[in-house]
C-alpha positions, 0 to 999 in steps of 0.5 A: 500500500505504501508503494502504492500510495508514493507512485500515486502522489509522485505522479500527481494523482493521475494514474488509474488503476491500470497505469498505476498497476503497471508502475508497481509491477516494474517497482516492486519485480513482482505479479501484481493483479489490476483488479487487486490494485482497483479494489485497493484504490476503492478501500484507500479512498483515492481515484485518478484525475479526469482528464478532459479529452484532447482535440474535441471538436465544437459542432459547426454551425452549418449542422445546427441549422438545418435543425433550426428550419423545421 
């Protein structure tokens, strides 16, 4: 749990449960399964930082308006 908990505040909160399985198996040279890591992180408390997706685009406004006219 402690290494858990370094690699989770090292990386500023933002691994999940998959990320953050990864970091501990090449961390500690053992098997380590992600569901264990993703009940472990439901007990402490913690979860990973939402990160708005990249390169989202707005709708145009051409599509709006053939809505608009009927």
């Amino acid at each position: 749990m402690q290494v858990m908990m370094t690699i989770y505040e090292k990386v500023e909160r933002i691994f999940g449960y998959r990320q953050l399985t990864l970091h501990m198996r090449r961390q500690t040279g053992k098997t380590i399964n992600h569901k264990r890591i993703k009940r472990l992180m439901k007990v402490m408390g913690i979860q990973s930082v939402i990160r708005e997706g990249r390169g989202k685009s707005m709708p145009t406004p051409l599509h709006n308006r053939s809505r608009r006219t009927s």
